[in-house]
RODO-2510 file (C-alpha; in nm, 4 decimals, decimal comma):
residues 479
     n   res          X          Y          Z
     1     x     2,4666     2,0839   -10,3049
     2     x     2,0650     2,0837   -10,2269
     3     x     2,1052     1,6694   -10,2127
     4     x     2,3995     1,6921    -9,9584
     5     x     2,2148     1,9441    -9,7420
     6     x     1,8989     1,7208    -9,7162
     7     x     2,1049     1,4294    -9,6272
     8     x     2,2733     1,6700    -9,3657
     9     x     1,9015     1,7890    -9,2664
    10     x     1,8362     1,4115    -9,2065
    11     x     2,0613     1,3194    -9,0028
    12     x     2,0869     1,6197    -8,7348
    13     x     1,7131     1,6545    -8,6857
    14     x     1,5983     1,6154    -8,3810
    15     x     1,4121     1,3579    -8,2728
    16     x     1,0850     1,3125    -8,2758
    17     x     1,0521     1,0000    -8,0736
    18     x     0,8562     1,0345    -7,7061
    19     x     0,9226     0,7790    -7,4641
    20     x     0,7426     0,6691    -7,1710
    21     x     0,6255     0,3934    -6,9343
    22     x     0,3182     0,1818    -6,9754
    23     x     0,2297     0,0170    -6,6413
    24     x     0,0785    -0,3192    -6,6596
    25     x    -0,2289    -0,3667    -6,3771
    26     x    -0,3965    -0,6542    -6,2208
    27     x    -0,7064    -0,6055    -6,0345
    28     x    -0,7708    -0,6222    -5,6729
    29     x    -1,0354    -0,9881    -5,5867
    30     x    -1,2235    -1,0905    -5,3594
    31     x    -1,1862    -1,5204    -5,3657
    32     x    -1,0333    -1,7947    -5,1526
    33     x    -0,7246    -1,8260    -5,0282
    34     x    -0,5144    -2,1038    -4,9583
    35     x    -0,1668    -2,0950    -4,7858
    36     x    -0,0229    -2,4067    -4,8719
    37     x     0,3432    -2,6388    -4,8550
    38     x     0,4349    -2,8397    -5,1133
    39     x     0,5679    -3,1602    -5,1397
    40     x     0,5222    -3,5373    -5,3310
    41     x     0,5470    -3,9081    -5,1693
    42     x     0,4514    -4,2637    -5,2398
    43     x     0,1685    -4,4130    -5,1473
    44     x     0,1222    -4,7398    -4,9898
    45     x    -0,0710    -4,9410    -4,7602
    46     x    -0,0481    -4,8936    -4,4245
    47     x     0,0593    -5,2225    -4,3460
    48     x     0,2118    -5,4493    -4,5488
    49     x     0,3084    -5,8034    -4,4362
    50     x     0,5729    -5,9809    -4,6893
    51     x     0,5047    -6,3983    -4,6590
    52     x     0,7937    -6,5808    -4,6838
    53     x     0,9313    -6,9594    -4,6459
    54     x     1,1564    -7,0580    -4,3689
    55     x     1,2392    -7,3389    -4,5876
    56     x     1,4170    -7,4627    -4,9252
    57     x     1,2621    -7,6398    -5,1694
    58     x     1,0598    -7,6876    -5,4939
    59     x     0,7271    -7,4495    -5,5209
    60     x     0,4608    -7,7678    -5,6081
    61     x     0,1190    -7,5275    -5,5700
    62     x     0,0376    -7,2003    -5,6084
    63     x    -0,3218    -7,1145    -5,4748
    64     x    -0,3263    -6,7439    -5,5429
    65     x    -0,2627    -6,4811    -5,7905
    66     x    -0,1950    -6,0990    -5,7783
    67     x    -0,4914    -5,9075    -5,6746
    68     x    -0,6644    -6,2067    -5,5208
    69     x    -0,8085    -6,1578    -5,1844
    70     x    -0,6870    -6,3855    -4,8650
    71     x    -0,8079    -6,4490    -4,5195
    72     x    -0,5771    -6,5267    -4,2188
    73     x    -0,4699    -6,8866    -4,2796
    74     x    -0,5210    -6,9356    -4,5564
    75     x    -0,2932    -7,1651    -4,7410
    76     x    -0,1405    -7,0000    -5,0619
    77     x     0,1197    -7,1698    -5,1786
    78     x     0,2713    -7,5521    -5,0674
    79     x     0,6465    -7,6671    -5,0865
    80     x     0,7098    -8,0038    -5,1905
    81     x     0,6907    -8,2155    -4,9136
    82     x     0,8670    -8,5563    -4,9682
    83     x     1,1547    -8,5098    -4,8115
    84     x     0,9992    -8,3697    -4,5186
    85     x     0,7915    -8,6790    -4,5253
    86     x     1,0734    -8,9019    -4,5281
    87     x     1,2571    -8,7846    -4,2253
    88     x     0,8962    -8,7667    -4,0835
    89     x     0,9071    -9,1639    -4,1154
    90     x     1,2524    -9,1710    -3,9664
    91     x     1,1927    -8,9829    -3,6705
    92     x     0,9058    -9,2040    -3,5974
    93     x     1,0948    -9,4947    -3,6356
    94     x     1,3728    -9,3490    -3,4577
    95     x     1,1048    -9,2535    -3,1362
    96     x     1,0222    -9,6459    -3,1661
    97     x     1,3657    -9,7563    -3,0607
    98     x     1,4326    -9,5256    -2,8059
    99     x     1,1351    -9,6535    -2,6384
   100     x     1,1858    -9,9842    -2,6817
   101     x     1,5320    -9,9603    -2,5620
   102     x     1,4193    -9,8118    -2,2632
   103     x     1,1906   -10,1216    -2,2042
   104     x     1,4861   -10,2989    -2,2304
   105     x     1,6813   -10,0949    -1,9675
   106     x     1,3718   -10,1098    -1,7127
   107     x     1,3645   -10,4774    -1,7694
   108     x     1,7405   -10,5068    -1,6947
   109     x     1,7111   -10,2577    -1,3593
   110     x     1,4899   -10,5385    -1,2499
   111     x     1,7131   -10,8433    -1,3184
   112     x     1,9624   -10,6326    -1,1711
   113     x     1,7652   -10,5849    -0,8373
   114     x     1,6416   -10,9987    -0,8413
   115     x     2,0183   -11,0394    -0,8459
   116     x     2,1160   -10,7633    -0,5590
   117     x     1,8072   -10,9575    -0,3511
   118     x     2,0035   -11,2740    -0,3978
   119     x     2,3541   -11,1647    -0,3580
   120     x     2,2208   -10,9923     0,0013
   121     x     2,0601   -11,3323     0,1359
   122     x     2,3829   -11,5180    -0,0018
   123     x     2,5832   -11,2443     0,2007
   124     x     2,3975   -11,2983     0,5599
   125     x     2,4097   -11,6630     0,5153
   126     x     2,7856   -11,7295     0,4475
   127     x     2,7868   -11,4454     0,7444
   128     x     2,5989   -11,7027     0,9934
   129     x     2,8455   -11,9914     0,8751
   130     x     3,1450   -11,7484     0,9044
   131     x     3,0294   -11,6422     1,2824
   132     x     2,9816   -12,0539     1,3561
   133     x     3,3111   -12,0541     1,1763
   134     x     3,1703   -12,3040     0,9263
   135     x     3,3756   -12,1289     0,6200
   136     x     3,6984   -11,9335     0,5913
   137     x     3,7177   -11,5595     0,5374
   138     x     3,7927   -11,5711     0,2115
   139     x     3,4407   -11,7212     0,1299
   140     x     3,2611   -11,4378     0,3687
   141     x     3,4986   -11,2231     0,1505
   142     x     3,3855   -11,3189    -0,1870
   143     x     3,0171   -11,3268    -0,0757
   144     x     3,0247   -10,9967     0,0418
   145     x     3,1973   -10,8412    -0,2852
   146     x     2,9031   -11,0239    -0,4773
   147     x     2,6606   -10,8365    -0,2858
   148     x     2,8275   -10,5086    -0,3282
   149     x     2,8488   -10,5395    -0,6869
   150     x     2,5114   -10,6333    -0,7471
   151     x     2,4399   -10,3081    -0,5784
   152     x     2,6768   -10,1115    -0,8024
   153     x     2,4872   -10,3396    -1,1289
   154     x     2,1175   -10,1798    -1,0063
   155     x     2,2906    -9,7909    -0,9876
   156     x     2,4233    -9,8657    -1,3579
   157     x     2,1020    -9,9804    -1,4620
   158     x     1,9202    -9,6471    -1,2898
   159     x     2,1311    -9,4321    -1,4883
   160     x     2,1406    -9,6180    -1,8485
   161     x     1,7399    -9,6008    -1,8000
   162     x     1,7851    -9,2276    -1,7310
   163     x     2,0278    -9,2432    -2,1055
   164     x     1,7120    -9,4193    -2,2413
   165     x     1,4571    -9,1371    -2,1150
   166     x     1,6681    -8,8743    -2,2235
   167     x     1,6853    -9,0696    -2,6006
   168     x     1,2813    -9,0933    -2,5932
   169     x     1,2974    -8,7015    -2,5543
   170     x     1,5244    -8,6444    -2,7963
   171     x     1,3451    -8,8320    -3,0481
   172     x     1,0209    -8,7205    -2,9689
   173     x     1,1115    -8,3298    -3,0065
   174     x     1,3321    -8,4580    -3,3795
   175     x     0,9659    -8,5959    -3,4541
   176     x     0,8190    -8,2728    -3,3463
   177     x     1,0292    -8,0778    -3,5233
   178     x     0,9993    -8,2777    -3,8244
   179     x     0,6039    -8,2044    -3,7869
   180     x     0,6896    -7,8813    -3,7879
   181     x     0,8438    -7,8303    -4,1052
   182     x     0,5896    -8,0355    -4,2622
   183     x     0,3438    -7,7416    -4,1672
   184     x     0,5422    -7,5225    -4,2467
   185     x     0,5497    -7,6505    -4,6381
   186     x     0,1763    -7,5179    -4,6130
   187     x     0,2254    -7,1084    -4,6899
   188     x    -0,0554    -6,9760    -4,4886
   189     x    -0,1518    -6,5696    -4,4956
   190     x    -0,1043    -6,4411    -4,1872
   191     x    -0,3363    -6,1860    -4,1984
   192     x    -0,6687    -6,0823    -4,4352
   193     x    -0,5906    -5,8542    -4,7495
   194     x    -0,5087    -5,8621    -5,0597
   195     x    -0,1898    -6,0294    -5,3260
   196     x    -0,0238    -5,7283    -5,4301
   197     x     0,2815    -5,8599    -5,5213
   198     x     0,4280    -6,2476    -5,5804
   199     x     0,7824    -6,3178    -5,6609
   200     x     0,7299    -6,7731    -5,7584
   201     x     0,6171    -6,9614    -5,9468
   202     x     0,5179    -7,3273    -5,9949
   203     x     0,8385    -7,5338    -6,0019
   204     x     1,0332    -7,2648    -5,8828
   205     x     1,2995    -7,3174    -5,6303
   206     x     1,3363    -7,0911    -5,2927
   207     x     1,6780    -7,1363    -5,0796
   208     x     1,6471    -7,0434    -4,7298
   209     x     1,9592    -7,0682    -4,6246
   210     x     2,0665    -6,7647    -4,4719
   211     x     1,7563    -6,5744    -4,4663
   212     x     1,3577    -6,6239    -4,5511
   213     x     1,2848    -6,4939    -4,9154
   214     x     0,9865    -6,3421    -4,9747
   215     x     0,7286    -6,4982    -5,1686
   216     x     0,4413    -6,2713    -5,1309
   217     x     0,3137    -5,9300    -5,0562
   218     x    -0,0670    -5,8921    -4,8506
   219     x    -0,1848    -5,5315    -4,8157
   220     x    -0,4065    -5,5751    -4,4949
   221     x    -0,6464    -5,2919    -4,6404
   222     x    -0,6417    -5,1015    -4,9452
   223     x    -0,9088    -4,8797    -4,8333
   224     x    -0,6731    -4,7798    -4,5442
   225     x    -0,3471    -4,5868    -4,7430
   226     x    -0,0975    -4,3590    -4,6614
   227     x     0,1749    -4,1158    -4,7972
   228     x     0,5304    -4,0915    -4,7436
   229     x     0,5921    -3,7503    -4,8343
   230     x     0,9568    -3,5494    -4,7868
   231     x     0,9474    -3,2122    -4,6543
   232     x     1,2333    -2,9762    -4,6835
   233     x     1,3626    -2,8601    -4,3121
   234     x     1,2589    -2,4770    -4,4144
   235     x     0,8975    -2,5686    -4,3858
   236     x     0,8649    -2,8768    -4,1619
   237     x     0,7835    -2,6189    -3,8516
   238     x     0,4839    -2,5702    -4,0284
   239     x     0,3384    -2,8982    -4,0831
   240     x     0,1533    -3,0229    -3,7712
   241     x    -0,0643    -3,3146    -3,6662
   242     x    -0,4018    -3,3566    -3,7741
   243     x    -0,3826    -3,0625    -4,1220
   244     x    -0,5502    -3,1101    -4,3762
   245     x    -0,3900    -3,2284    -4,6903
   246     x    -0,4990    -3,1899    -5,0528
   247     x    -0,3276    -3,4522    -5,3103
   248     x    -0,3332    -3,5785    -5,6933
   249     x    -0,1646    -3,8501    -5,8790
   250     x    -0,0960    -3,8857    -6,2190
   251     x    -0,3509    -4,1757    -6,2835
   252     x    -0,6649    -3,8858    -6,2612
   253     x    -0,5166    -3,5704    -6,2735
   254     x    -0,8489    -3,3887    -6,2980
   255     x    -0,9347    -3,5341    -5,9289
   256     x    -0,8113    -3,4047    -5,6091
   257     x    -0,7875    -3,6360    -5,3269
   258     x    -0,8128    -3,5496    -4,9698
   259     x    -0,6177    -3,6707    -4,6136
   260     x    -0,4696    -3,5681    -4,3302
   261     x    -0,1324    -3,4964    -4,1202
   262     x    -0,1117    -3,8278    -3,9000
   263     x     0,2502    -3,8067    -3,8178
   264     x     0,5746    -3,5990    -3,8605
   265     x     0,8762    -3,7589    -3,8017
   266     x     1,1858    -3,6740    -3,6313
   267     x     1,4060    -3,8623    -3,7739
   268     x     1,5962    -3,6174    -4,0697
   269     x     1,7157    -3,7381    -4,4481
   270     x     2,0163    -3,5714    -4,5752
   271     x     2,0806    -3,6362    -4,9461
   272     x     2,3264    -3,3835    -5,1687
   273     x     2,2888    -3,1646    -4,8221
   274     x     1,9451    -3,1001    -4,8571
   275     x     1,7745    -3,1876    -4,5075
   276     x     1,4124    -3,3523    -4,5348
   277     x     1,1657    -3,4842    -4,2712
   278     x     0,9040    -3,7729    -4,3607
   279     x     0,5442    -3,6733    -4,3237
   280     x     0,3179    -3,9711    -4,2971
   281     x    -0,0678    -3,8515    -4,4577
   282     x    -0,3533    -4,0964    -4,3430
   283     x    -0,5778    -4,1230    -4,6738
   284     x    -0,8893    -4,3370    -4,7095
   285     x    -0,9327    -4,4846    -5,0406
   286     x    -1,2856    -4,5751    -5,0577
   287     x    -1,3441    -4,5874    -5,3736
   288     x    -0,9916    -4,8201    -5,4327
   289     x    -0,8894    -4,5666    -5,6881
   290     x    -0,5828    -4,5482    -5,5408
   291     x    -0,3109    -4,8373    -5,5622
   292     x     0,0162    -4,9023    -5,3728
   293     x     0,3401    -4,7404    -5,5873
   294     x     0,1591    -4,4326    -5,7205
   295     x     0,3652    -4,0914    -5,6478
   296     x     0,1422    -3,8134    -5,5098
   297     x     0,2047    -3,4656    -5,5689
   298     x     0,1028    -3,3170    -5,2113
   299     x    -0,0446    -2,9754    -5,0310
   300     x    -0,0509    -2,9942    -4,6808
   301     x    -0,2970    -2,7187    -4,6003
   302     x    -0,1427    -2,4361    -4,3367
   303     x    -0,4475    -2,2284    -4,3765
   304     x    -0,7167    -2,0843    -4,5444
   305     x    -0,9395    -1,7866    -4,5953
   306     x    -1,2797    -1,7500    -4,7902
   307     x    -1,3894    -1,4471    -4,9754
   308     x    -1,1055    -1,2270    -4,8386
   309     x    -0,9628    -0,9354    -5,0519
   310     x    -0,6169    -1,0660    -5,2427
   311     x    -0,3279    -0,9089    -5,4682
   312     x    -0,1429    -1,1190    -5,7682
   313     x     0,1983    -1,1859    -5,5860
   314     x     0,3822    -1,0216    -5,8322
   315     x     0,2126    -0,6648    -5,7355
   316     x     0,3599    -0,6837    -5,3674
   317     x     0,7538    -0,7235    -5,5443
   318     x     0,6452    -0,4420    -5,7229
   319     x     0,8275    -0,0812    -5,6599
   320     x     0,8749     0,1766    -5,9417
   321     x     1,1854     0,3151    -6,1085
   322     x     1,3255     0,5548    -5,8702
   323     x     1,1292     0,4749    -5,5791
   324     x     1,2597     0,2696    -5,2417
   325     x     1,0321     0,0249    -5,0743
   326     x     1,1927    -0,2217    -4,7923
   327     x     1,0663    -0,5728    -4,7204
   328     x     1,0259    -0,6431    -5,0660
   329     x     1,1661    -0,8696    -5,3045
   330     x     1,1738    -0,9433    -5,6990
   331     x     1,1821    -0,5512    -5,7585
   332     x     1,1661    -0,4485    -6,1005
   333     x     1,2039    -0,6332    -6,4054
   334     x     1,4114    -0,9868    -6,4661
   335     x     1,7350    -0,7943    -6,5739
   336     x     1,7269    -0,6424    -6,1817
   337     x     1,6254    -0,9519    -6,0361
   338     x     1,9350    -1,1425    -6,2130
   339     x     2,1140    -0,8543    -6,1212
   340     x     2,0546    -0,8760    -5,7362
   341     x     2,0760    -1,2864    -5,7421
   342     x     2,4136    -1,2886    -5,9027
   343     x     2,5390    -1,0374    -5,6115
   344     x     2,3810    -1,2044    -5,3350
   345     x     2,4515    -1,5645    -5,4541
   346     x     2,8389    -1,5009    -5,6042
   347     x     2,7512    -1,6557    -5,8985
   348     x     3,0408    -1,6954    -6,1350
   349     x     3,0100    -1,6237    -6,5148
   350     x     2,8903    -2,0178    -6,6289
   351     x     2,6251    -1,9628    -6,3470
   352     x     2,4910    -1,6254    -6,3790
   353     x     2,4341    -1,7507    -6,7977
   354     x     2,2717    -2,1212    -6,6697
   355     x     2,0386    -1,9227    -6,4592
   356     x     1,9438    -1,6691    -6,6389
   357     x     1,8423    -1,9523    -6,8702
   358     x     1,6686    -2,1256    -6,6218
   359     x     1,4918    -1,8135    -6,5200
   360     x     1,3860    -1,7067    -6,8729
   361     x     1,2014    -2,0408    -6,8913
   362     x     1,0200    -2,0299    -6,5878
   363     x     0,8681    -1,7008    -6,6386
   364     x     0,7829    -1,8430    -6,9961
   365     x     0,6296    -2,1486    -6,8636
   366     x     0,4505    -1,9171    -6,5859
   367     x     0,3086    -1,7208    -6,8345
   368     x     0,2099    -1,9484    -7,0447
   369     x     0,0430    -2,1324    -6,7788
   370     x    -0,1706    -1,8243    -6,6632
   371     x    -0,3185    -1,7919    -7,0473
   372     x    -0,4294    -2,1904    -7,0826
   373     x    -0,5309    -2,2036    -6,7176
   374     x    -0,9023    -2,0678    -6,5768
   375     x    -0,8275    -1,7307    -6,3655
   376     x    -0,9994    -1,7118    -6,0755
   377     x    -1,0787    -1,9055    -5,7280
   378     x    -1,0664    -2,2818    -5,7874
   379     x    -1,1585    -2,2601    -6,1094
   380     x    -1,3089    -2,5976    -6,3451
   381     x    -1,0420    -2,8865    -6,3399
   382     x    -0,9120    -2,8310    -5,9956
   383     x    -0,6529    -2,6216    -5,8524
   384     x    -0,5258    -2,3786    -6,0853
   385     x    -0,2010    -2,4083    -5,9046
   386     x    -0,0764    -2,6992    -5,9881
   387     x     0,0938    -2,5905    -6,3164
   388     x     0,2896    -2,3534    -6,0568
   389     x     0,3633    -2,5612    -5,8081
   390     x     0,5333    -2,8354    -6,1210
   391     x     0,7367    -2,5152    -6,2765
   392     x     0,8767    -2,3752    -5,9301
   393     x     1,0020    -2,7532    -5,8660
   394     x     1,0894    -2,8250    -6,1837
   395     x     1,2906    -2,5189    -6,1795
   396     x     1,4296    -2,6146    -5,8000
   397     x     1,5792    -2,9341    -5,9643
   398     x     1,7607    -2,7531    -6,2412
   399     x     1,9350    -2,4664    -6,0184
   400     x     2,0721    -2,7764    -5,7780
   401     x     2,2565    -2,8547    -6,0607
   402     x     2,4159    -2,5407    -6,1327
   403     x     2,4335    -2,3922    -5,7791
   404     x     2,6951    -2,5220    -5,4682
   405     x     2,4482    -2,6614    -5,1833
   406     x     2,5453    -2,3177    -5,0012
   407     x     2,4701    -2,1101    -5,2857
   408     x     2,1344    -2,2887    -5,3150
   409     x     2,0710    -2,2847    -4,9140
   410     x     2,1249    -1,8990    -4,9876
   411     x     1,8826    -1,8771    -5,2470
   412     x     1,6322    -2,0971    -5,0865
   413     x     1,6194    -1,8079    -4,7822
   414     x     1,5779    -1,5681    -4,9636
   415     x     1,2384    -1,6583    -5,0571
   416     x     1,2996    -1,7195    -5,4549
   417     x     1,2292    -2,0479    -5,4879
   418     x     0,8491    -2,0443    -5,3638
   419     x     0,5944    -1,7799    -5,3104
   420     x     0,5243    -1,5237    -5,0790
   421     x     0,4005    -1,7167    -4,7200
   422     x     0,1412    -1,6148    -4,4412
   423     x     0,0874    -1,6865    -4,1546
   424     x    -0,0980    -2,0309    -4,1190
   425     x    -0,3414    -1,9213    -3,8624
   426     x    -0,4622    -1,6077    -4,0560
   427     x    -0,4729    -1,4054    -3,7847
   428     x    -0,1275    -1,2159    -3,8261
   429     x    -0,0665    -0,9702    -4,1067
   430     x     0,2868    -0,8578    -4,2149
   431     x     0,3641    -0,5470    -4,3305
   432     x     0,3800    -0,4657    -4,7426
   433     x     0,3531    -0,1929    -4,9799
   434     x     0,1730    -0,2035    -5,3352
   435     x     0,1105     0,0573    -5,6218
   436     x    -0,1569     0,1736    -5,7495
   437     x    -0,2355     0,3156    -6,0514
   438     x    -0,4277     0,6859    -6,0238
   439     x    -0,4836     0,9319    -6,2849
   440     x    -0,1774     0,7502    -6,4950
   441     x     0,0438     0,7490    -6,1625
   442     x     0,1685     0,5356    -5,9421
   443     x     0,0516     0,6129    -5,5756
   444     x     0,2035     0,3425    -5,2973
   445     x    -0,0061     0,1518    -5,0574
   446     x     0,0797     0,0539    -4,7339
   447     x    -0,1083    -0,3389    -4,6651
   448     x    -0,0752    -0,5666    -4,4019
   449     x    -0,0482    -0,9117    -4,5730
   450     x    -0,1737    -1,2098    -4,4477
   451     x    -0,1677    -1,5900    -4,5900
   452     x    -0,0632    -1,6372    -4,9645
   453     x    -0,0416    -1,8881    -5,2079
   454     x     0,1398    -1,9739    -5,5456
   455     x    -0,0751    -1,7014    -5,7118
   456     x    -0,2563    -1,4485    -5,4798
   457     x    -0,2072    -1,3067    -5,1414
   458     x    -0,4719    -1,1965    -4,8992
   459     x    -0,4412    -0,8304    -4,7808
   460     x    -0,5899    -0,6053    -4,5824
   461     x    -0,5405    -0,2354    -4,6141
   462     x    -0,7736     0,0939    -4,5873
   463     x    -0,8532     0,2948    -4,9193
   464     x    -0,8409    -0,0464    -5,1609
   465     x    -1,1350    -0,2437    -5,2553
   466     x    -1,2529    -0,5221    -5,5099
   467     x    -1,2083    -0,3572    -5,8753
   468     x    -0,8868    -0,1291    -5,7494
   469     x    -0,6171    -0,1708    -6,0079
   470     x    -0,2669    -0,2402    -5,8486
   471     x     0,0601    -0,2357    -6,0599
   472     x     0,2170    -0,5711    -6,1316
   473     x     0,4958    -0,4587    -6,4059
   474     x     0,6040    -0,1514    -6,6037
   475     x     0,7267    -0,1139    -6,9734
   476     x     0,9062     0,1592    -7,1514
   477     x     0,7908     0,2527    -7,4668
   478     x     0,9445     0,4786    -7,7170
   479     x     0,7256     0,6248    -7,9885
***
């Protein structure tokens, strides 16, 4: 009886456990800020000529090599040239007749008028007879026909020379020609650069029958590049001539590279109904380090602010249990945020489990991130924001798999899938709220906001200095 009531005693006690909320604080900086958009593109020369042949035949020399550097006219490569030769000799001998049977017509124009002289004086003289009536008619008659055709024989001759002129011409331009394509057996660079690409080789045989192939690449300067970068249509109304742009490739990943806006371009992409704009980035490559091919993973600076007061992004989609904050995003923890996604996008069952999968890893990628990168403004190494910028797009790639191009048009405007943006000029401050945390409570802020990047925002609000701890997440805990 004493055991059962213990066991009894045991379970109906009441409990001792307390629980409460631990909130999780970040505090305010004072640093750099850098509003940013960003992007990747290929980077080439900025002109690129490809050499080709304009005719067929066997590759007999190759003078250059990739990398090698050419001048303008220089000859890099020769086609075999024996036929070419051999209807060279042919049209020469072919000009050599023509002219010689034009000497022959010009000789027989003037037999032609000896015998027109003759037939004339023959013509008045049987005339004279004819008048003393010394001979019939019929002789006058005859006489006179002789004269009249050796007129007729001096117009034939006229135009067979003009046959024989017209032969001479048309040899001398097949002999010209002929020339022609002889040069042109001598591949010349057209302009000064350097081999970055080749597509022969010695013994090789190019057809150019229905178009020129290309033999050879020249980059006119490597020191002069460019990018090709693809912006999405939400943020090409940001991107303007002449902004500065800050770049890295994959070849030095510890060195940022530098260039600027030199062109936007009107003319719009559309692939898998996503609308992008090329942006064409002027870079000079001194130092050569750069080469034609190499992908670029791009910011195109909007604007930026030195040793202004900032917040951790996640603060301003901060709002407490209970409490009601407009303008803000991101409220609360993941399980709300999946919660407010799935209602707003209409994501079916398959979708709402794909991206909360998709989710989960970002935020564990994020995290991990902020614990193996330097805190702080531009920190050792670089940008620390480059690890963000690779998880946010990484994570843009997966979700246009599992979204419909209107669910993910939907979710792109709603400001999910990039951080927090400014205003470029830095002037204009948007209204926010954040929390902060005061003898254990929450107390909201009112803050106008101003530029932001992948990390940090800049903000401007009285009461809050450098050191103030604002409220980036809360956590129950039962004890």
């Amino acid at each position: 009886m004493v055991v059962v009531g213990a066991v009894l005693w045991w379970f109906m006690r009441p409990s001792q456990s307390d629980e409460h909320i631990v909130y999780h604080t970040q505090p305010l900086s004072l640093g750099k800020i850098e509003s940013t958009v960003n992007s990747s593109g290929t980077i080439s020369p900025v002109v690129t000529v490809l050499v080709g042949s304009e005719l067929s035949g066997l590759i007999s020399q190759l003078n250059v090599d990739f990398n090698d550097e050419v001048t303008s006219g220089q000859v890099i490569a020769r086609i075999d040239d024996r036929t070419i030769l051999s209807r060279l000799r042919q049209s020469e001998a072919d000009l050599a007749s023509s002219k010689a049977s034009l000497t022959q017509l010009n000789a027989a124009l003037k037999r032609a008028q000896t015998e027109a002289t003759l037939a004339q004086r023959e013509f008045n003289r049987t005339k004279e007879l004819r008048d003393k009536n010394l001979v019939s008619a019929s002789e006058l008659d005859i006489s006179e026909t002789s004269n009249e055709l050796a007129k007729v024989a001096i117009e034939t001759a006229k135009a067979a020379i003009l046959v024989g002129e017209a032969q001479v011409e048309q040899s001398q331009s097949s002999l010209e020609q002929t020339k022609l394509d002889l040069d042109r057996t001598y591949i010349r660079s057209p302009v000064d650069g350097v081999v970055i690409d080749r597509q022969v080789d010695t013994g090789q045989t190019v057809s150019a029958s229905l178009s020129a192939p290309t033999l050879f690449s020249i980059a006119k300067d490597l020191v002069k590049m460019q990018i090709e970068a693809d912006v999405d249509e939400a943020d090409i109304g940001r991107i303007a001539k002449d902004q500065k742009v800050n770049f890295t490739v994959d070849a030095f990943p510890e060195r940022q590279f530098h260039g600027v806006v030199s062109q936007v371009r009107k003319a719009a992409t559309v692939t898998n109904n996503v609308v992008t704009y090329k942006v064409i980035i002027s870079v000079q490559n001194e130092q050569l380090l750069l080469l034609p091919g190499m992908t670029a993973n791009v910011d195109v600076v909007l604007g930026e602010r030195e040793n202004v007061l900032r917040v951790a992004n996640s603060a301003l989609r901060f709002t407490p249990e209970g409490a009601s904050s407009s303008g803000t995003s991101d409220r609360g923890g993941p399980g709300d945020r999946m919660a407010q996604l799935t209602e707003q996008l209409g994501l079916n069952d398959l979708q709402q489990e794909q991206m909360e999968k998709v989710m989960q890893d970002m935020r564990e990628a994020m995290q991990a991130a902020r614990e193996s990168s330097p805190r702080g403004p531009g920190g050792p190494g670089g940008s620390p924001n480059d690890a963000m910028k690779k998880i946010r797009s990484k994570m843009n790639i997966e979700l246009q798999s599992i979204l419909t191009p209107e669910q993910m048009d939907t979710f792109k405007a709603s400001g999910q899938s990039r951080p927090a943006k400014g205003k470029a000029n830095g002037k204009d401050y948007q209204p926010g709220t954040v929390w902060v945390l005061r003898d254990g409570q929450p107390v909201k802020m009112d803050v106008g906001i101003g530029i932001a990047d992948l990390e940090y925002s800049e903000i401007r609000a009285r009461g809050l200095k450098e050191g103030d701890k604002v409220i980036v997440r809360a956590q129950k805990v039962t004890e």
